[in-house]
SEMARSE-330955 format. One record per atom (N, C-alpha, C): x negated, y, z; residue in one letter. Coordinates in steps of 0.2 Angstrom, whole numbers, padded with zeros to 4 digits, always signed. Example, Ala and Ser with C-alpha at 12.3 -4.5 7.8 and 13.67 -1.06 7.14 Angstrom:
# SEMARSE-330955
-0066-0028+0039A;-0062-0022+0039A;-0066-0016+0039A;-0064-0011+0035S;-0068-0005+0036S;-0064+0000+0039S;
END
This chain:
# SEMARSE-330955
-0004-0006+0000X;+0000+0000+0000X;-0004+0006+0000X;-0002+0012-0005X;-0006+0016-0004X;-0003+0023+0001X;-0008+0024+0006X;-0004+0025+0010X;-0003+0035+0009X;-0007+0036+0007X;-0006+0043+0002X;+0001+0044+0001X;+0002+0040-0006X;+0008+0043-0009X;+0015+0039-0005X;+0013+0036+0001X;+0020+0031+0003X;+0026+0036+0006X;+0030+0037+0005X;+0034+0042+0008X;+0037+0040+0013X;+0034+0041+0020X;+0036+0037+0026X;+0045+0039+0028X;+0046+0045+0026X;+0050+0049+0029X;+0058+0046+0024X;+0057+0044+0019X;+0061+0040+0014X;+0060+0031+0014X;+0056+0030+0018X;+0057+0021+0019X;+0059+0020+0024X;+0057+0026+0030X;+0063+0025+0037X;+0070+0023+0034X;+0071+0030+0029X;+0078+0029+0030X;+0080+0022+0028X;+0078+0021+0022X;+0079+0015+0017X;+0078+0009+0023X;+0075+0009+0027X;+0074+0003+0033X;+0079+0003+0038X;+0082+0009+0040X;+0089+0011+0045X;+0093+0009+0040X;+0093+0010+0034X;+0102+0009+0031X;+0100-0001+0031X;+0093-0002+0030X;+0093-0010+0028X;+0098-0015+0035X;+0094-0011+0041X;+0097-0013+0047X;+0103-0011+0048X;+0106-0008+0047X;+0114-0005+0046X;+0119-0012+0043X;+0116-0013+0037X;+0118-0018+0032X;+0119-0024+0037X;+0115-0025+0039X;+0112-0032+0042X;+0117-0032+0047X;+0117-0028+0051X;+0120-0026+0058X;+0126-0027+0057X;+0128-0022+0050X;+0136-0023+0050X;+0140-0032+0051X;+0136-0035+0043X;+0140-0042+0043X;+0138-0046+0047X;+0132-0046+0051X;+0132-0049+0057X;+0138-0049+0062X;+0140-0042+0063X;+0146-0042+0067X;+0153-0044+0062X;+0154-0042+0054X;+0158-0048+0051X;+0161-0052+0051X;+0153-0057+0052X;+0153-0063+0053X;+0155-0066+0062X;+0155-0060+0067X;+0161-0064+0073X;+0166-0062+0071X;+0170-0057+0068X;+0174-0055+0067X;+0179-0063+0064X;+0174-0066+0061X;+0178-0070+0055X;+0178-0076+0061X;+0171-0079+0064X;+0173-0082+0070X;+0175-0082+0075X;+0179-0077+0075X;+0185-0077+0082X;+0189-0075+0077X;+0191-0076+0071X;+0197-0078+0068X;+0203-0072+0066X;+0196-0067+0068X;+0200-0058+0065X;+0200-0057+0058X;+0198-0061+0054X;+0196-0059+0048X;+0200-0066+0043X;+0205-0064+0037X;+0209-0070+0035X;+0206-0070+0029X;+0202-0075+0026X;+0199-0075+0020X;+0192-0077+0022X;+0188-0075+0016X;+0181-0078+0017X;+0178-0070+0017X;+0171-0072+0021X;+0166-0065+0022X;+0161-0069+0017X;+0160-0063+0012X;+0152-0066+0010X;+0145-0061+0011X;+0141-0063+0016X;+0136-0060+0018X;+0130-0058+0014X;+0126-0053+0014X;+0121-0052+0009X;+0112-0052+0015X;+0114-0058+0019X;+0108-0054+0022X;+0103-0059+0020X;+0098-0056+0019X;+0092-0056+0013X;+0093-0055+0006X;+0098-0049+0007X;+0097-0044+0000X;+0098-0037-0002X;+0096-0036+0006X;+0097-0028+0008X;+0092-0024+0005X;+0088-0025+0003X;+0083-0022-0001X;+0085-0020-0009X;+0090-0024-0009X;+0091-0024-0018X;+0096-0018-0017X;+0101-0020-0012X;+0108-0014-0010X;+0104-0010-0007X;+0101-0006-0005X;+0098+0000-0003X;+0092+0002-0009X;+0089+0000-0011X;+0084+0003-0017X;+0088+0003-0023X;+0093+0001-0025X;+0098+0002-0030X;+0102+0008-0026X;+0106+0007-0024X;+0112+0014-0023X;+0108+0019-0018X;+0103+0018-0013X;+0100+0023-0012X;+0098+0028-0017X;+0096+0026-0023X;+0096+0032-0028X;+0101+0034-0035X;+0108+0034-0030X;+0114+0034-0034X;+0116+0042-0031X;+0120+0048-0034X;+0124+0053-0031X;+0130+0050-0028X;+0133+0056-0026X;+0140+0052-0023X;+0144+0052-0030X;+0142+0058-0035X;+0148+0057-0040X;+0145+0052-0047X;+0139+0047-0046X;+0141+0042-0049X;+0145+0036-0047X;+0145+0031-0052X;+0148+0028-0052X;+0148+0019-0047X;+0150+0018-0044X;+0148+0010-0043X;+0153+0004-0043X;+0149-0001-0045X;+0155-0007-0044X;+0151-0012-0044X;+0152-0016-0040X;+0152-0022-0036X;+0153-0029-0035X;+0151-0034-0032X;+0153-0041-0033X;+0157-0042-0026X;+0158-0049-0025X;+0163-0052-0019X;+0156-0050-0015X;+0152-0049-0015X;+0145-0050-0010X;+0144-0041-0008X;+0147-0038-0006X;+0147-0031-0010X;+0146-0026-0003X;+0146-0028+0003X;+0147-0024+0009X;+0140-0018+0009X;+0133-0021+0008X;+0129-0017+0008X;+0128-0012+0003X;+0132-0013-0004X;+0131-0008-0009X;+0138-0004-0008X;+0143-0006-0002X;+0148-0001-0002X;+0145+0006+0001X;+0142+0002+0009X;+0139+0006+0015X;+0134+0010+0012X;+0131+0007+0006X;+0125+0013+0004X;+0129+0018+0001X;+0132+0018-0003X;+0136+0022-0007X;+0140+0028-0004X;+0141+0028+0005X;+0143+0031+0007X;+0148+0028+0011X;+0151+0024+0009X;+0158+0023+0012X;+0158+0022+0019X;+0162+0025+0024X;+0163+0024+0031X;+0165+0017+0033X;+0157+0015+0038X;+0159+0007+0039X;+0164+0004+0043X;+0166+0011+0048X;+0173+0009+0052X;+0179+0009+0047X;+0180+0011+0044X;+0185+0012+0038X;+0184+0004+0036X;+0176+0001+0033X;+0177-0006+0030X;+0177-0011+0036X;+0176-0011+0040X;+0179-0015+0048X;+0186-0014+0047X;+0188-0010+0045X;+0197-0010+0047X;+0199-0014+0040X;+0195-0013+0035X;+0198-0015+0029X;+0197-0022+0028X;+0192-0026+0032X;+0190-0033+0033X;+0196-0035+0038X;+0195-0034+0042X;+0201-0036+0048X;+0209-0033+0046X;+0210-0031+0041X;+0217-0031+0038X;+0221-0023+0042X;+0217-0021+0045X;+0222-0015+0050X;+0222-0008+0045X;+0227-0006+0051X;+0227+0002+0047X;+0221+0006+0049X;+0221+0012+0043X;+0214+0014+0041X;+0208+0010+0037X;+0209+0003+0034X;+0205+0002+0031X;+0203+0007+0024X;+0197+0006+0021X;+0197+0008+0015X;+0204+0007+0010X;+0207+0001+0008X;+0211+0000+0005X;+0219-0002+0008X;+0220+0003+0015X;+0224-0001+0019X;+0227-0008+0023X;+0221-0011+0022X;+0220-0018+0026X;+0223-0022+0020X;+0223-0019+0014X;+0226-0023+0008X;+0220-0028+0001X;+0217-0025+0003X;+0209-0026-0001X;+0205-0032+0003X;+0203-0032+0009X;+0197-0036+0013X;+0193-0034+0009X;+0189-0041+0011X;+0180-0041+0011X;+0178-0040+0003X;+0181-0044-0001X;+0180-0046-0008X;+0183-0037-0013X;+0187-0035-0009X;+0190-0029-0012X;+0190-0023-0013X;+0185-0020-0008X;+0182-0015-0004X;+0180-0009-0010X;+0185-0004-0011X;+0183+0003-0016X;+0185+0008-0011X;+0181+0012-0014X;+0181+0020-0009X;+0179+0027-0016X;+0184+0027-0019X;+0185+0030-0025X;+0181+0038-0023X;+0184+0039-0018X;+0178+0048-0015X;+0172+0047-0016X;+0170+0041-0014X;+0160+0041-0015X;+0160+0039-0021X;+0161+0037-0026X;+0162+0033-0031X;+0159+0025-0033X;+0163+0024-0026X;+0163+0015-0028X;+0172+0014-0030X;+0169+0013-0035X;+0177+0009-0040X;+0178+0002-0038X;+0174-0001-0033X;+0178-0006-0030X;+0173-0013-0031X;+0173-0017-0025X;+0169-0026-0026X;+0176-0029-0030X;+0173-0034-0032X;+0179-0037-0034X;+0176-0046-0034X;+0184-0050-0033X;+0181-0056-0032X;+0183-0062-0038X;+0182-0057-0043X;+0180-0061-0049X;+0176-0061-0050X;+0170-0068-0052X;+0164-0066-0054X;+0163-0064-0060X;+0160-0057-0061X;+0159-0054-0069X;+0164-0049-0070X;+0169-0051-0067X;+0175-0044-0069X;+0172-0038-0068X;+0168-0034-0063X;+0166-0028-0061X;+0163-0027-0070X;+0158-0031-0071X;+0155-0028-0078X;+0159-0024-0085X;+0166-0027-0087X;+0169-0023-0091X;+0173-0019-0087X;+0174-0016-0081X;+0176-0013-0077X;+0170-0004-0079X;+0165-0008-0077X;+0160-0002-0076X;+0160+0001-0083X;+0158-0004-0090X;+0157-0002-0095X;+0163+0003-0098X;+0171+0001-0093X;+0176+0007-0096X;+0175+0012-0092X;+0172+0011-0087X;+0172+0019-0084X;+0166+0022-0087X;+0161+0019-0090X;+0154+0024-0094X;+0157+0026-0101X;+0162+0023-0103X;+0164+0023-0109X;+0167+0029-0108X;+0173+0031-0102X;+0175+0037-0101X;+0170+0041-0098X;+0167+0041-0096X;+0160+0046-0093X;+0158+0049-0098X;+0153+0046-0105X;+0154+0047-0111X;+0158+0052-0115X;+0164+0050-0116X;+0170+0052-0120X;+0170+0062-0116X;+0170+0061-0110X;+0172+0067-0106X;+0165+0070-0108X;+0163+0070-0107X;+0154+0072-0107X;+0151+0075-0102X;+0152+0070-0097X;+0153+0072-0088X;+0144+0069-0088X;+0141+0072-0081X;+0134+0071-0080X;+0134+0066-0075X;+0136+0060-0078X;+0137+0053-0071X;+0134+0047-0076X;+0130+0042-0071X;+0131+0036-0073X;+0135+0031-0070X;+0134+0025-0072X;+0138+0019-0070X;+0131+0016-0069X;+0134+0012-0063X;+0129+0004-0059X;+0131+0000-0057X;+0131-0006-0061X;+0137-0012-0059X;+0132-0019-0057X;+0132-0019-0053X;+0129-0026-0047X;+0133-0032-0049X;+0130-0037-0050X;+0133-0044-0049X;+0125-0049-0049X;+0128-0054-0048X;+0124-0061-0046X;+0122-0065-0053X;+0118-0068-0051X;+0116-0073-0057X;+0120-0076-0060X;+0125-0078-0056X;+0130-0083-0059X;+0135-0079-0065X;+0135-0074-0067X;+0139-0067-0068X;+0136-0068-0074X;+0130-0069-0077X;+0128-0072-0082X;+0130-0076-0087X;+0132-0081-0084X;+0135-0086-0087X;+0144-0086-0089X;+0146-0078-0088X;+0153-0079-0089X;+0154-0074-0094X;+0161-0074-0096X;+0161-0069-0104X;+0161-0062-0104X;+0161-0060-0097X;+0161-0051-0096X;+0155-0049-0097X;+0150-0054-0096X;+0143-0053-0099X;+0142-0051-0102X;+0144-0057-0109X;+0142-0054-0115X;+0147-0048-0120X;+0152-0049-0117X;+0158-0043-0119X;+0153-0037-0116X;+0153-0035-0110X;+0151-0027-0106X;+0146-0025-0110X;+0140-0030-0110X;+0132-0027-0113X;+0134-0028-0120X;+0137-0031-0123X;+0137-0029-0129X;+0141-0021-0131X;+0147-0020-0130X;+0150-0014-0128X;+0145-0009-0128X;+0142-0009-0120X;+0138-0004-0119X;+0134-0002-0123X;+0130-0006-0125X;+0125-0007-0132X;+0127-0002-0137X;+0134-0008-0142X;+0134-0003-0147X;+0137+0005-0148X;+0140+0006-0141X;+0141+0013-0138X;+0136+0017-0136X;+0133+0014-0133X;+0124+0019-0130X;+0129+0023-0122X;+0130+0017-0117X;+0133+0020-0112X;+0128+0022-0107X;+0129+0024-0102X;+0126+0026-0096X;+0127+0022-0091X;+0125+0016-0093X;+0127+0009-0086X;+0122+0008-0085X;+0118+0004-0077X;+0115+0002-0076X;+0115-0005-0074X;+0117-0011-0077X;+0117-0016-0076X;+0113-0019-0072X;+0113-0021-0064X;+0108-0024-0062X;+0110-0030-0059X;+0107-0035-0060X;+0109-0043-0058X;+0104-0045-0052X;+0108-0046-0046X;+0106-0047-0042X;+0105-0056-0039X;+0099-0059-0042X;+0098-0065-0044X;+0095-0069-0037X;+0100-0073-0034X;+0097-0076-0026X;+0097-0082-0027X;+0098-0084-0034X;+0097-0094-0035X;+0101-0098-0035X;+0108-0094-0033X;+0112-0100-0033X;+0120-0096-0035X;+0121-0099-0039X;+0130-0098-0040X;+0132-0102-0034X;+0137-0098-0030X;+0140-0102-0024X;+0134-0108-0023X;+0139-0112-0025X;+0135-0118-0022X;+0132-0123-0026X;+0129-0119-0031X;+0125-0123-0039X;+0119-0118-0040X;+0114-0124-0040X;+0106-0120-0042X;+0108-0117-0048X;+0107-0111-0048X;+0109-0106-0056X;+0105-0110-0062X;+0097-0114-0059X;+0095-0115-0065X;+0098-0120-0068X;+0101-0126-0065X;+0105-0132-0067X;+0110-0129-0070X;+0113-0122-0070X;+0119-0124-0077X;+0117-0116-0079X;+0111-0113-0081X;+0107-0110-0085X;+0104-0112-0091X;+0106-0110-0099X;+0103-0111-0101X;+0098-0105-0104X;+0092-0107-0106X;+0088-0101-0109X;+0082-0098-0105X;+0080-0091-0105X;+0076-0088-0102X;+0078-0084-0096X;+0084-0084-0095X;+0089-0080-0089X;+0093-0073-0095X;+0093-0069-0088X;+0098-0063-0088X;+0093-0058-0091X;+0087-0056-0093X;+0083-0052-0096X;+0081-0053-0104X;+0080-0059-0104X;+0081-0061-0113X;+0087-0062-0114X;+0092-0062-0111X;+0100-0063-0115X;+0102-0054-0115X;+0102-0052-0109X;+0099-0043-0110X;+0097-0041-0118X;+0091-0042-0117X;+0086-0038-0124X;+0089-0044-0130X;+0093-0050-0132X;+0094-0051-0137X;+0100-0046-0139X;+0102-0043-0135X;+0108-0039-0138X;+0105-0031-0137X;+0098-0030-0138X;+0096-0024-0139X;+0095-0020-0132X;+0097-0022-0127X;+0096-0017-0121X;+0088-0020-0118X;+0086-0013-0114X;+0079-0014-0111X;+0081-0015-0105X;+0075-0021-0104X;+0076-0024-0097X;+0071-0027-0093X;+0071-0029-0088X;+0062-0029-0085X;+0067-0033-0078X;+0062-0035-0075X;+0063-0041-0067X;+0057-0037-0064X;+0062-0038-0057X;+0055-0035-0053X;+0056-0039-0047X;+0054-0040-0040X;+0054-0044-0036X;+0059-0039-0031X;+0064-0044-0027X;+0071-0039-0027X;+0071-0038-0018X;+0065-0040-0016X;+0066-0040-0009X;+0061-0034-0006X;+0057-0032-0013X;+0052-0026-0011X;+0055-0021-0010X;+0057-0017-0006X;+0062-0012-0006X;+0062-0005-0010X;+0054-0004-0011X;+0049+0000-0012X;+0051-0001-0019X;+0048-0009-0021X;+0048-0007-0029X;+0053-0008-0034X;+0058-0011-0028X;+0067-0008-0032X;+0068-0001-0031X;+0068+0005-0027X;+0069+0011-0028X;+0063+0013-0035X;+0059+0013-0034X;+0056+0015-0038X;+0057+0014-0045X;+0057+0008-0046X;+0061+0004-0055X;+0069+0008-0056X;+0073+0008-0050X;+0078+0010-0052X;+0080+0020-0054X;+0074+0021-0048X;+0075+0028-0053X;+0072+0029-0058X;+0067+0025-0061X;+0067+0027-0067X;+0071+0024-0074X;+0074+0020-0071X;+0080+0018-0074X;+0086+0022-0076X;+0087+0024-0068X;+0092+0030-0070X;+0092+0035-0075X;+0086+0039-0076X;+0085+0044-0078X;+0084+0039-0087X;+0082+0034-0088X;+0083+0030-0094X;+0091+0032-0098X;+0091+0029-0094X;+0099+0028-0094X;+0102+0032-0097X;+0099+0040-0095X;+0105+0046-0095X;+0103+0046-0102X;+0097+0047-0104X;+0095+0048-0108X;+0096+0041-0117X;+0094+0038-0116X;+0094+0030-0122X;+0099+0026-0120X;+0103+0026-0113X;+0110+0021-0115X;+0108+0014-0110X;+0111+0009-0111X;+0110+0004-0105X;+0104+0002-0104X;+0103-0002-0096X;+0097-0004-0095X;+0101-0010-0093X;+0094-0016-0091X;+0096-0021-0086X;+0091-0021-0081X;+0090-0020-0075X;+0086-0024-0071X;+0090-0030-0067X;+0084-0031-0066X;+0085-0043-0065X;+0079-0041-0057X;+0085-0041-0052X;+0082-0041-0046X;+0081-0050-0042X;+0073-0053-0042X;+0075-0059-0039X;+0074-0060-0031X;+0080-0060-0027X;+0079-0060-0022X;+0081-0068-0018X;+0085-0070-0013X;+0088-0076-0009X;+0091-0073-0004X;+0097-0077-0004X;+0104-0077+0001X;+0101-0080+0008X;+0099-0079+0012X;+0096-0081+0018X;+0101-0087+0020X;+0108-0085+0020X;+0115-0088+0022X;+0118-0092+0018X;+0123-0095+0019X;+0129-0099+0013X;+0129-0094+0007X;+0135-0098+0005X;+0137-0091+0000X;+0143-0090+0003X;+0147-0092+0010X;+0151-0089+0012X;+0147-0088+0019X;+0151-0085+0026X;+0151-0087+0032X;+0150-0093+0035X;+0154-0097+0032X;+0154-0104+0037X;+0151-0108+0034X;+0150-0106+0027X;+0144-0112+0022X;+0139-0114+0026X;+0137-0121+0028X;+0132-0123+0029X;+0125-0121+0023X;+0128-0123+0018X;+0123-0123+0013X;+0120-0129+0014X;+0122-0136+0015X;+0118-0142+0014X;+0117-0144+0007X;+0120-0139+0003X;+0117-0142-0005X;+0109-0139-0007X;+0106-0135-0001X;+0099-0132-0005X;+0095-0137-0001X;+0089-0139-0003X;+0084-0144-0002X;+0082-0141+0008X;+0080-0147+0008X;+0079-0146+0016X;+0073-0141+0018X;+0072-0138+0024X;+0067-0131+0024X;+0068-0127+0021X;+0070-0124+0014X;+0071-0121+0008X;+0073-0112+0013X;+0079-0114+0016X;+0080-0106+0019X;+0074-0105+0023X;+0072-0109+0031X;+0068-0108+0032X;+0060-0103+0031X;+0060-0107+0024X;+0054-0105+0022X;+0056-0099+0017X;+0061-0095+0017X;+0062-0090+0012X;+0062-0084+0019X;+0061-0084+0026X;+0063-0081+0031X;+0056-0075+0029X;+0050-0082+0027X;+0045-0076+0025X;+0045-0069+0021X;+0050-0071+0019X;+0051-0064+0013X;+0055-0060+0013X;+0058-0060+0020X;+0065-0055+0022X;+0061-0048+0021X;+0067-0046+0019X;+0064-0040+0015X;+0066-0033+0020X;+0068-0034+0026X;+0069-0031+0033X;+0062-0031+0034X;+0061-0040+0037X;+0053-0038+0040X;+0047-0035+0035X;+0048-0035+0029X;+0043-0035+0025X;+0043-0025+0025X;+0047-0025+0023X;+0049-0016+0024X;+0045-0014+0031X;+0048-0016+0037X;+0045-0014+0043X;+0038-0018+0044X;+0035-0020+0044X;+0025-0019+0040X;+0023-0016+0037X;+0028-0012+0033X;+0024-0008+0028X;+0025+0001+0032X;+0029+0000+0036X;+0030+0007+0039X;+0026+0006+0045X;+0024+0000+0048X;+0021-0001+0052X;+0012+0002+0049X;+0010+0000+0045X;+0005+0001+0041X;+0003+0008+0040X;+0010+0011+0039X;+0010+0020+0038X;+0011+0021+0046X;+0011+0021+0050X;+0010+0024+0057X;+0017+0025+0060X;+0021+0021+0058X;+0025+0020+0064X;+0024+0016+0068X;+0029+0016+0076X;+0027+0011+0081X;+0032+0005+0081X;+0028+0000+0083X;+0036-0006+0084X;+0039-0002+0089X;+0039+0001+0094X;+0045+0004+0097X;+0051+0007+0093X;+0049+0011+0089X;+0051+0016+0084X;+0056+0013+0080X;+0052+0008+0077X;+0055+0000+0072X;+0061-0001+0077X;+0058-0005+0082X;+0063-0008+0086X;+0073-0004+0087X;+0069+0002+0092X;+0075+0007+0093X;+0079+0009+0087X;+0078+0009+0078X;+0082+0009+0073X;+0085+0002+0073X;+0082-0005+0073X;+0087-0008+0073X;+0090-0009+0079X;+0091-0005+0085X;+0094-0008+0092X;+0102-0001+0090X;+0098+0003+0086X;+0104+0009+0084X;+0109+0006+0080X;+0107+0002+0076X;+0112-0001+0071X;+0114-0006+0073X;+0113-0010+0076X;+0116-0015+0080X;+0122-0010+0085X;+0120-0008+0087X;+0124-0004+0092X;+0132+0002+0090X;+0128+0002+0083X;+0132+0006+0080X;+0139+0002+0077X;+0138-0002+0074X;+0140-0010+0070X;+0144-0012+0077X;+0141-0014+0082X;+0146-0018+0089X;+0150-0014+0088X;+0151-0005+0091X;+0157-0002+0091X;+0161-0001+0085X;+0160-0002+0080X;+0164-0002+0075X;+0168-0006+0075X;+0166-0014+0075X;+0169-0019+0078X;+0174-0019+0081X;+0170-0018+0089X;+0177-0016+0091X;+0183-0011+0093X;+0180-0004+0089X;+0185-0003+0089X;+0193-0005+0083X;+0189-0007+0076X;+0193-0013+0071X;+0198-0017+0076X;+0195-0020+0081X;+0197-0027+0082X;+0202-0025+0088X;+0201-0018+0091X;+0208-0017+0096X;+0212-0013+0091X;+0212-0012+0083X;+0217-0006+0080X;+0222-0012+0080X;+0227-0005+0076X;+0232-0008+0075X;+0233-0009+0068X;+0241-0017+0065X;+0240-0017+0061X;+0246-0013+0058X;+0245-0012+0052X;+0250-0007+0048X;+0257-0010+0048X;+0262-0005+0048X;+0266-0007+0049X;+0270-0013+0042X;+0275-0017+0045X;+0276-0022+0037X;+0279-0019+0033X;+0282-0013+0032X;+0287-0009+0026X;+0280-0006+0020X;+0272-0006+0025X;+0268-0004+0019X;+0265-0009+0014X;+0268-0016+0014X;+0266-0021+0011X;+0270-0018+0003X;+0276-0015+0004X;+0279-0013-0001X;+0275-0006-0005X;+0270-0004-0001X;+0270+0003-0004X;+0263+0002-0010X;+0261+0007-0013X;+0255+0005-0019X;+0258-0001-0024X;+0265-0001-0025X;+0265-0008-0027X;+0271-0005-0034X;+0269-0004-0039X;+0272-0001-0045X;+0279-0005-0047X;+0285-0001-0046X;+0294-0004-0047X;+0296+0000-0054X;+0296-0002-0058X;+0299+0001-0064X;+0308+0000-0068X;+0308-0004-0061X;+0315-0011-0062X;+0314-0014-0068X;+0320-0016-0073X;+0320-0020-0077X;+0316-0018-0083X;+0310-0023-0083X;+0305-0019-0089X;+0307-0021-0095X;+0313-0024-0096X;+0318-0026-0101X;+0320-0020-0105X;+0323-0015-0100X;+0325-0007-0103X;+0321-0004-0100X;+0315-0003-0095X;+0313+0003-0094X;+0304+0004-0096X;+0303-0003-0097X;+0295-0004-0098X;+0293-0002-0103X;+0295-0001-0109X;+0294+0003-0116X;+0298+0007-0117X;
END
């Protein structure tokens, strides 16, 4: 590391929001085990590096969208994590009125247009909102997050292609942790991956190691400013799911040791050696993750004493046109 140009004062933060990340679905994750939470939580812990050096260099009036895997890219983006505590545990005040959960999570004021839990649907998602970004000749980009497995589905090839022969302002970035749910990506991959299926439809695209925290901000600003200028990019970040692909997943499909031995490369501790290097103290380390733990507990529970919405709101956000027989056209 060079310690000259290292910007201490911008890896803190990027270290504080890492442990924010972490903090949060850790506390999620009792939320779901004491049975406050109806659905699956899917946790991103060992990929907080990819969610903060990506959306850490987004404005609030770009654009974001999302995967089912998606809490750490909403919280960087800005979104109030008491609001996404209510909106997992289904109460009033969530982001989407307890009507979205874990998998659903938008917060349109920062500009996240939403997680979603289809894999790959975010993709033509994001490409119609560059397409309008474009059209208007507004001064924003789009950055749409998904998983390796996102590759092998058709919003793939439909979005980047789109993009492409439009010359949009998306930032494609595939956040690549080995495994579709519960399938080694490389067993039902065929080819070179998500970088040459990229560049066969003409976008530029590059892989960086997605747990450096440092060298994903760095690739992605200069991505962005790519972007603005020549039209889509991909980066292909490779990191590892520490955890299941849900909460409760044991994960007995990955070889034995395998997580164990992936602990070395948690991209938390790896970030805090590098600040430690630059002349912070483990105290100082320490007290930022005891902050965000702490901070994350009371969210929790203050989530977990609200109240829920009342049931007349199941009816409301829900389009009645009556009989679209006579009234639809």
């Amino acid at each position: 590391m060079n310690k000259t140009n290292f910007d201490r004062a911008r890896y803190r933060h990027f270290y504080n929001q890492m442990c924010r990340i972490r903090a949060f679905e850790r506390a999620a994750i009792k939320a779901k085990d004491e049975n406050l939470v109806l659905g699956a939580i899917h946790p991103s812990i060992g990929q907080e590096a990819a969610a903060v050096g990506v959306c850490g260099n987004l404005r609030r009036e770009d654009i974001l969208l999302s995967t089912h895997r998606g809490h750490g890219h909403t919280l960087c983006k800005g979104a109030d994590p008491q609001a996404m505590m209510l909106e997992l545990l289904g109460k009033t005040g969530g982001n989407c009125g307890g009507k979205g959960g874990s998998m659903h999570i938008a917060d349109f004021g920062v500009g996240m247009l939403g997680a979603n839990g289809v894999v790959g649907a975010n993709i033509n998602i994001a490409v119609g909102a560059a397409h309008a970004i474009k059209l208007k000749g507004e001064d924003k980009v789009v950055t749409c997050i998904f998983g390796d497995g996102a590759i092998n589905r058709g919003p793939f090839l439909e979005g980047l292609n789109w993009a492409k022969i439009y010359n949009l302002p998306v930032l494609f970035v595939c956040e690549d942790n080995g495994y579709s749910a519960t399938t080694n990506t490389k067993d039902t991959t065929a080819g070179a991956g998500p970088v040459a299926r990229a560049q066969s439809l003409g976008l530029e695209a590059e892989s960086r190691d997605g747990n450096d925290v440092v060298g994903v901000d760095i690739a992605t600003r200069d991505l962005l400013s790519r972007v603005k200028k020549k039209g889509p990019h991909l980066l292909h970040l490779k990191t590892y799911r520490l955890g299941g692909h849900t909460s409760t997943d044991p994960a007995k499909y990955r070889p034995d040791g395998e997580a164990d031995g992936k602990w070395s490369e948690d991209p938390i501790a790896r970030c805090r050696d590098m600040l430690k290097q630059a002349g912070l103290t483990d105290e100082a380390l320490t007290d930022i993750e005891m902050a965000a733990t702490s901070e994350m507990d009371g969210i929790y529970e203050r989530a977990r004493d609200a109240a829920f919405p009342p049931a007349a709101n199941a009816y409301t956000d829900v389009q009645d046109i009556g009989d679209p027989r006579s009234q639809a056209f």
